[in-house]
Structures are given as C-alpha cells and as structure tokens.
N, C-alpha and C positions, 0 to 999 in steps of 0.2 A: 715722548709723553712722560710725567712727572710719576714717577710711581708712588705710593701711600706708604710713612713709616709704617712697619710693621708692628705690633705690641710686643713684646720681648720678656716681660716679665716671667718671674719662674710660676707663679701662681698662676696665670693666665696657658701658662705650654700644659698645666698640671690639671686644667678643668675640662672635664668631660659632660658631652649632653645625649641626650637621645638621639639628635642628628648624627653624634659621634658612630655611636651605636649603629645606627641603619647604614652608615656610610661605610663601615665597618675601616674606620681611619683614613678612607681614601676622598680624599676631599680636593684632592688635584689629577688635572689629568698629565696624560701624556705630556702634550707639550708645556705645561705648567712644572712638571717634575722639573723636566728637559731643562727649561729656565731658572730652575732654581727660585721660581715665585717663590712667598711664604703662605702658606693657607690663609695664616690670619689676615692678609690683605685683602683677603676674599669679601672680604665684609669690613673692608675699609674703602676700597676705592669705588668707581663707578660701576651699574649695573653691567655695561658691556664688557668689561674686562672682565670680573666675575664672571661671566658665563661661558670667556673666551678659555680661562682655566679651572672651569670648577668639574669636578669629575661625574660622569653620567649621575651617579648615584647622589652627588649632592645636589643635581639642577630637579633630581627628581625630588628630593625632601622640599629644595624651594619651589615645587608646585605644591604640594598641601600644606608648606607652614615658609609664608611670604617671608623671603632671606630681609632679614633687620641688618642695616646696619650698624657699629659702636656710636655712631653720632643717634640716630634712632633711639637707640635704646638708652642711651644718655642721656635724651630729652625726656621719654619715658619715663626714664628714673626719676629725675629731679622733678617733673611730674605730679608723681605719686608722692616723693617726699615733699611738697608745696600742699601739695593737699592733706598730707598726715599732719602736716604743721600746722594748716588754718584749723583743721579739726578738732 
C-alpha cells in the first residue's frame, strides 16, 4: 500500500492546535511510533490507516471534532476565499 507524502515544512512541524493540546503531542500510537509513521500523514491518507495509528487520545478528539483532512480543508479554504472574492 502507497503511503501519503508527508508535509515537511518547518512552518507546518511549528503549528500547534487545541487537538495538539488535548493529545498532549501523542498523536501516534504504539505501533505507529514502531513504524516510524509521520503524524502528519494522519490526516493525509485514508480514514482506515489513520485510525490503525492514531493514538487513543487523538481517535478520541476525532469523536467530538470530525478528523479533516489537508484536501478537506483545502477545499474549505478556497471555499471561503471564492466567496470572499464574489462578495
């Protein structure tokens, strides 16, 4: 199976959210560590990989606040900026 590039940016390792916070940085589990997964693919690739390494604490933030993914929230954005623009 194809794994998802990971984002790598320095600005992007350097952003922290409220999920960061509640996860208290653990956003991988065991076997995820194990693998040398990257977090950020967590929210690149498909729903079932994510959940296969995402650590208790982050599967539990994505039961009250639905895990977006970068394509998600890319579409999101441009989105709102299509609408800031006709406005």
């Amino acid at each position: 199976m194809a794994h998802p590039v990971a984002v790598t940016t320095p600005r992007a390792r350097k952003t922290t959210t409220p999920r960061d916070s509640r996860c208290r940085g653990a956003l991988l589990n065991a076997e995820g560590r194990a693998r040398n997964i990257d977090a950020l693919s967590l929210f690149m690739g498909n729903t079932a990989r994510a959940h296969r390494y995402a650590s208790e604490e982050l599967r539990e933030w994505w039961e009250t606040h639905p895990r977006v993914t970068f394509a998600m929230f890319e579409r999101q954005w441009a989105d709102q900026r299509a609408w800031e623009m006709a406005g």
